[in-house]
C-alpha positions, 0 to 999 in steps of 0.5 A: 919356387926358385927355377919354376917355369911360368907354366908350372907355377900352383894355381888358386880359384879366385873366391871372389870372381871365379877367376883362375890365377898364379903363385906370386912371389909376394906370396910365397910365406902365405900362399895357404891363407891366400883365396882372392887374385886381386885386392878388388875381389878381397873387398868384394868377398861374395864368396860365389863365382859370378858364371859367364865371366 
């Protein structure tokens, strides 16, 4: 990912909320596995997105 710019960055649906949200460094070894945006919506595990969020 060295040398992508913001806005060229994959993007994932939060399993969770239904949230959209970005690559991040920490993840780069999992990005696969990776579903929920935050560490709140992994404990959540609704596994619908909530609508009008």
């Amino acid at each position: 990912m060295r040398g992508v710019k913001k806005q060229h960055l994959p993007e994932k649906t939060c399993a969770a909320c239904g949230r959209p949200f970005a690559w991040r460094k920490k993840w780069e070894r999992v990005w696969n596995e990776v579903r929920y945006c935050s560490d709140r919506c992994r404990r959540k595990k609704v596994g619908t997105a909530v609508a009008g969020r």
